[in-house]
N, C-alpha and C positions, 0 to 999 in steps of 0.2 A: 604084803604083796605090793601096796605103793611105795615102799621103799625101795622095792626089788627094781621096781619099772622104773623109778627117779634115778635109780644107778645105771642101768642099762641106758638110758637116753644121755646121762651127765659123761658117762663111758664112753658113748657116740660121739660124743662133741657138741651134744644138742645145752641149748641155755633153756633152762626150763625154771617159769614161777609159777610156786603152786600155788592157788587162792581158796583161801578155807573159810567159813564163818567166824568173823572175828566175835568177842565176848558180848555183845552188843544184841548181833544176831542170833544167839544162840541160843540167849536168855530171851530172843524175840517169839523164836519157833516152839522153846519147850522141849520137853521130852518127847514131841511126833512130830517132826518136822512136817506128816502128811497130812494133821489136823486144819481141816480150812478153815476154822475160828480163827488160827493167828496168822491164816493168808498175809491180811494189811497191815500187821507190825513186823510179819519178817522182809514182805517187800519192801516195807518202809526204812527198815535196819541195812537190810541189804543195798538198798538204791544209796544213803549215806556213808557204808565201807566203800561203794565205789567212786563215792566222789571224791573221799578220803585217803583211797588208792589209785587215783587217776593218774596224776604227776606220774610216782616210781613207775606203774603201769605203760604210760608213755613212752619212757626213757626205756622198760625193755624193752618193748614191742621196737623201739627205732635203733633199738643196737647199742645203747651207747652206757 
């Protein structure tokens, strides 16, 4: 189904980046992403993919 809606928007004309939990985060959350045991290793995983992807992050969000 998200590939259905990435083609429809790419179809559009729309620029779209998807952002996924990279291997980091992923192995932070576990297998229950909803367990709040590993709350402060996946925020911690997470807040680091995003400094990690800030730069490319920037440069789409400004078009370029």
């Amino acid at each position: 189904m998200l590939d259905r809606e990435l083609d429809v928007l790419h179809s559009s004309g729309a620029r779209v980046e998807l952002i996924v939990p990279d291997p980091a985060s992923v192995k932070a959350f576990g297998l229950n992403p909803m367990d709040p045991s590993k709350r402060k290793g996946a925020a911690t995983a997470g807040v680091a993919q995003g400094k990690a992807s800030a730069d490319r992050l920037r440069e789409f969000w400004n078009g370029r």
